[in-house]
N, C-alpha and C positions, 0 to 999 in steps of 0.2 A: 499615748502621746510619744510615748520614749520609741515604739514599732514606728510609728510616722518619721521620725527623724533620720531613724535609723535608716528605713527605705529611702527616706531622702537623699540621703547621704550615700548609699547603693549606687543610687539612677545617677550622679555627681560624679562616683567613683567610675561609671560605666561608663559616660561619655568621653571622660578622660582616657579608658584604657583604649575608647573604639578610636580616640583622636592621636593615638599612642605617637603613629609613622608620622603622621603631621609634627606635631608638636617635634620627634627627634629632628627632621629637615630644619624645623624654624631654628633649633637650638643652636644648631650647627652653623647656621648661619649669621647669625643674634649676635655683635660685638658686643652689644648691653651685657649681655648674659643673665636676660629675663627669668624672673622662675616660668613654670609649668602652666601653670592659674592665669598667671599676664599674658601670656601667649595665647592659649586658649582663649582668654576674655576679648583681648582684643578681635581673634577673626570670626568670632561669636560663634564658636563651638556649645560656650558653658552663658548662660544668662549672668548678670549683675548679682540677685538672690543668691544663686550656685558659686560666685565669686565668692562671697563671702563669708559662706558656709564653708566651705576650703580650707580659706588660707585665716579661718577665724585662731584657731589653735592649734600648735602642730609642736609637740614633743623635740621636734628635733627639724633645725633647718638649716640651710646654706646660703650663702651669698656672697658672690666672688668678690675679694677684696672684704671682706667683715668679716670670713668664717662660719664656724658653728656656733649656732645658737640652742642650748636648751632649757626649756620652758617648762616648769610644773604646770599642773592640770587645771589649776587656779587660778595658773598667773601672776600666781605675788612672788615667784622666784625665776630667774634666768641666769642663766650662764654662759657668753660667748667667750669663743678662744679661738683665736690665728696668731698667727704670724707673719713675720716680715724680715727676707733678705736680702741683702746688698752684696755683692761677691767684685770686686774692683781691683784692676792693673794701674798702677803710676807710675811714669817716665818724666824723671824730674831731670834736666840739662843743666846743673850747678856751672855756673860762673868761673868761681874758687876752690871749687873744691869735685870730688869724684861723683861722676852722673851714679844715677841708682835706679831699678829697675824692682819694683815692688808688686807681688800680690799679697791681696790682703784680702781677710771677711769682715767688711768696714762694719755692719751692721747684721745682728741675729737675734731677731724681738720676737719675743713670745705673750701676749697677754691674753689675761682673764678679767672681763666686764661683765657688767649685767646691772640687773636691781635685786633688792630682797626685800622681801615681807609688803612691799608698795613700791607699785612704780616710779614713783616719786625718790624712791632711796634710791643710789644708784654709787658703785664701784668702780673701782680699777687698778689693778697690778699688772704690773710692765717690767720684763727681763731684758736684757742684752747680755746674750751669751759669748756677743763680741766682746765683753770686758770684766770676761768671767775672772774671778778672784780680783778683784778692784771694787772700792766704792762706787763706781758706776753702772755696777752688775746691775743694782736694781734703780727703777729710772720713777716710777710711774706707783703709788701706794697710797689711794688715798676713798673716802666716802664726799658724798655729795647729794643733798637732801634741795629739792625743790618746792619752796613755798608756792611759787608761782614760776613762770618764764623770766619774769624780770627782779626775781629774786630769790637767788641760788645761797646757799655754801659750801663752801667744800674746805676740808679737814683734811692735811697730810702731803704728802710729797707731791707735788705737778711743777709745772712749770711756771717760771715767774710770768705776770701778763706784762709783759714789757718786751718790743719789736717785732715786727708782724713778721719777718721772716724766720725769728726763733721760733714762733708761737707756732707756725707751719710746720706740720710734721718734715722731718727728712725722707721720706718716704712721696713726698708732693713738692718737692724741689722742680726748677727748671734746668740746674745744672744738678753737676754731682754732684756737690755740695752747696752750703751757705757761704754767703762772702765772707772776705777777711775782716771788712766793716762789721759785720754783724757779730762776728767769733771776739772783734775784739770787746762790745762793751754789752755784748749780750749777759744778762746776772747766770740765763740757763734755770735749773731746777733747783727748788729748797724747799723744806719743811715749815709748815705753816698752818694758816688759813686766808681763807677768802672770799669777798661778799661777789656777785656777780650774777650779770643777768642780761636779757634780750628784750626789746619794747617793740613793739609795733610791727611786727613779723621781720626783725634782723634789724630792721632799720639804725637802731640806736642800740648798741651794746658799749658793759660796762666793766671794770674788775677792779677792785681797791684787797689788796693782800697784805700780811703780816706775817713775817717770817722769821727762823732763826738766825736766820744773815751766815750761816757756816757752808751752805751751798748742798750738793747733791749730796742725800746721804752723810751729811754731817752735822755735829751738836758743836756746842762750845759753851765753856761758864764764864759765861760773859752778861752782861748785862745788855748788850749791845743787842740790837734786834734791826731787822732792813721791812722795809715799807716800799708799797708798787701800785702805782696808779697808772691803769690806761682806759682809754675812751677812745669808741669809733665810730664813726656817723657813713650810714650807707645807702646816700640820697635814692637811688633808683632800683635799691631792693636790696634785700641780705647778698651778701657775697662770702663763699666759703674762704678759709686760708688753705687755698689750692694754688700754688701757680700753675702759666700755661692756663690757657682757656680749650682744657681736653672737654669741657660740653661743649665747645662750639657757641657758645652765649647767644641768642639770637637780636636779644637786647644788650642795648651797654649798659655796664656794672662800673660803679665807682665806689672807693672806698677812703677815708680818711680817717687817721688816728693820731694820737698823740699819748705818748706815757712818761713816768716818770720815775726812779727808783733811787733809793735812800740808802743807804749801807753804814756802819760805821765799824772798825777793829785797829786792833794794836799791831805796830808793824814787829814783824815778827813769828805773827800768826799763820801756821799752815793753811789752813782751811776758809779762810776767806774765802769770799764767793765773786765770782764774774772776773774774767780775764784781763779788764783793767784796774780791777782790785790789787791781781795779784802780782799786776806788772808795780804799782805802786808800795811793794811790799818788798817787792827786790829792789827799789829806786834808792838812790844813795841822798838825795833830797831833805828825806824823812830821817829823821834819829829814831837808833833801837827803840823800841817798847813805846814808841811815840805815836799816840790816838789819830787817827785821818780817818775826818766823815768823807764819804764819797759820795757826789749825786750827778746823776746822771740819767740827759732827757733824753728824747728822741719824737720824732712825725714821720709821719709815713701817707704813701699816697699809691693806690694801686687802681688797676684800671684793664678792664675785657669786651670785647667785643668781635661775635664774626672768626674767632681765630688767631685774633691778635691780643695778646696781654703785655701791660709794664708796668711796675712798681719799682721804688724806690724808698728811702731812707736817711735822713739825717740822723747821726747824734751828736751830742758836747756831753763833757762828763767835767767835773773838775774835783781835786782831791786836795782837801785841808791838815796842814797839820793842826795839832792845837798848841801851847802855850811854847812847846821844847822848842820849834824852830817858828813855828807862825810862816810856814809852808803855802803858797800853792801850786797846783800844778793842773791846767787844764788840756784838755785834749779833744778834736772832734774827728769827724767820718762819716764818710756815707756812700753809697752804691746806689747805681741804676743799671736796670737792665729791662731787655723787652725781647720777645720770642714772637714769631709768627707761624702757624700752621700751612707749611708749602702744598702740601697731599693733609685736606680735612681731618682731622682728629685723629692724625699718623703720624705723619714726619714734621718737627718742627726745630727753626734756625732760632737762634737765640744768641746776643752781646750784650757784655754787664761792664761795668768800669766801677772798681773800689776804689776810696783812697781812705787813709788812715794817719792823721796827723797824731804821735803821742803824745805830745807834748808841745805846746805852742810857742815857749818861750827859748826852744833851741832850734837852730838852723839844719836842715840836712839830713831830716830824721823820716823825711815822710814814705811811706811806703803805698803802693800802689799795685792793683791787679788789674790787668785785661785781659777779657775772655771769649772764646767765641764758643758756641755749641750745638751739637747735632743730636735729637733726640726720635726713636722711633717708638711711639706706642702701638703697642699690640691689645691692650685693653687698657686705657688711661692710666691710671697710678700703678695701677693693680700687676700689669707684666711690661718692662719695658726695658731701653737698651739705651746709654747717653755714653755719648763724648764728649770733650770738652778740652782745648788748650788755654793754657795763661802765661800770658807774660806776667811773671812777679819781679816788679822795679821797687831798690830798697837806694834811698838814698843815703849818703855818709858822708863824712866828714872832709873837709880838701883835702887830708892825707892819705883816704883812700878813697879809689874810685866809688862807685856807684855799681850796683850788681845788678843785670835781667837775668834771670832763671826763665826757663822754657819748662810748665808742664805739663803732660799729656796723661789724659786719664780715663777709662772706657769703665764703663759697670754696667752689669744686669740685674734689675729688681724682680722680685715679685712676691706680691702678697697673697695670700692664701688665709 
């Protein structure tokens, strides 16, 4: 039986070598970046049975934008590794002060995924060596055990399930970056756990999290712990957190969510988590050493079709003191934007508008971004090239003017 396979497995290997020239032409032409097996399958070089005999087990594999994967002989162990770079010029036109002229290596991720011992256990460690010697070095450490699809957990550092644009890799951006809306009341990463899961093929997804509330890479003795609730409903089928509709969608995709996040620490505290945490930490508002629960919501609404994609975001957040002053301070924000594919799943135009109120109860404070951007893919996420200008409008006070900053910002990705 073991001679029968093996010759099997010969006459499989021979059609492939005699389909060698074929298959390099198709490769080369292939923006998917198909393996060997799908190509062959499709012009019916190799049968269905020979497909699967193939691509059933393989020690060692690739796929552009995922890496290398390798696989024990069992199957109960794998190991994927790539990476992902970001290499970016900024030309910022200050108002008040001296223009500046910046390169930088925004982004240099390295990670290691897989399962062990059951496919069902599943990992992942995540580097940026753009923020080597910093607690941000490591981004991504954590296990993840699947009961079922609709019921997950996962143990250790990811990211809070809170704003569909954080939750989106940077790497799947339509601009260079994320809005200022989302920078400002995104929580970002912390140490935790989390229940979550998928119903009805995407349809319904879900994430309730527990966290140290200290943020990326940070502890605190504190009693004080942060809590994250999101839900999304994806009437017309799963939809990835990709911006840009680089499939080309043939159908419309819609997406709707809403989340929620809980935080609480003592002002004073370095390591609070999320950006209006920490805006509230430096706020003169609050007395030293004085408790503010923070909570903050947000909905989101995204949507694809044909080449054209837009999503948007609200949030409000509001910060309590407790007994010292009897404190509030609430804040909201939200961005929209939308891109069209000019040249099919290549070049596409894209305008976003942020605005970012910090504070509700003072006048003059609001700041604002508009954007426009040119993006060219060369294989969707995986190789590509963006521009992008903003007007950043900061309001202030009658005694001083109001500031527009002009900035201009060009990057090349590519994952590997």
């Amino acid at each position: 039986m073991f001679l029968l396979r093996e010759t099997k497995e010969e006459n499989v290997k021979g059609k492939i070598i005699a389909a060698g020239l074929l298959a390099a032409l198709a490769v080369a032409g292939n923006a998917e970046a198909k393996s060997l097996e799908d190509i062959l399958k499709e012009k019916g070089v190799i049968t269905e049975a020979d497909y699967k005999e193939v691509s059933k087990v393989k020690p060692i594999k690739y796929k552009l934008g995922s890496g290398f994967t390798f696989t024990s002989e069992d199957e109960k162990f794998s190991l994927n590794l790539g990476s992902r770079i970001q290499a970016r010029y900024t030309f910022t036109d200050f108002d008040e002060k001296n223009d500046v002229s910046e390169w930088r290596v925004r982004r240099a991720k390295f990670w290691l995924k897989g399962h062990a011992y059951t496919k069902d256990l599943t990992y992942k460690v995540q580097v940026n060596f753009a923020d080597s010697g910093s607690s941000k070095m490591l981004e991504d450490a954590f296990l993840n055990y699947k009961f079922l699809s609709e019921a997950q957990i996962l143990v250790g550092q990811d990211k809070v399930p809170f704003a569909r644009q954080e939750l989106t890799s940077s790497g799947s951006q339509q601009f260079v970056d994320r809005s200022n809306a989302t920078d400002t009341f995104k929580p970002g990463r912390d140490i935790g756990a989390m229940a979550h899961g998928k119903a009805a093929d995407g349809i319904l997804e879900y994430a309730a999290g527990w966290y140290g509330g200290g943020g990326q890479s940070q502890t605190r003795a504190s009693n004080n712990n942060a809590v994250a609730l999101r839900v999304a409903v994806n009437p017309l089928g799963a939809m990835s957190y990709s911006e840009s509709d680089v499939e080309y969608s043939k159908n419309p995709l819609v997406s709707v969510g809403a989340n929620w996040y809980r935080n609480a620490f003592v002002k004073g505290e370095t390591n609070n988590t999320s950006f209006y945490g920490k805006w509230l930490n430096k706020g003169a508002k609050f007395a030293a050493n004085e408790k503010i629960e923070v909570n903050t919501a947000g909905a989101d609404l995204a949507f694809k079709w044909l080449g054209f994609s837009a999503q948007g975001e609200y949030f409000w957040a509001q910060g309590d003191g407790d007994s010292v002053t009897n404190t509030k301070q609430r804040a909201h924000g939200f961005y929209a934007q939308a891109g069209y594919f000019i040249i099919p799943k290549h070049l596409e135009a894209a305008v976003r508008y942020s605005y970012v109120d910090p504070d509700r109860s003072v006048t003059n404070n609001i700041q604002t971004e508009t954007q426009g951007a040119v993006s060219y893919y060369f294989n969707k996420h995986n190789l590509k090239l963006q521009a992008d200008v903003t007007n950043i409008h900061a309001q202030r006070t009658l005694l001083n003017a109001p500031t527009d900053d002009m900035q201009f910002r060009l990057q090349a990705q590519m994952i590997f």
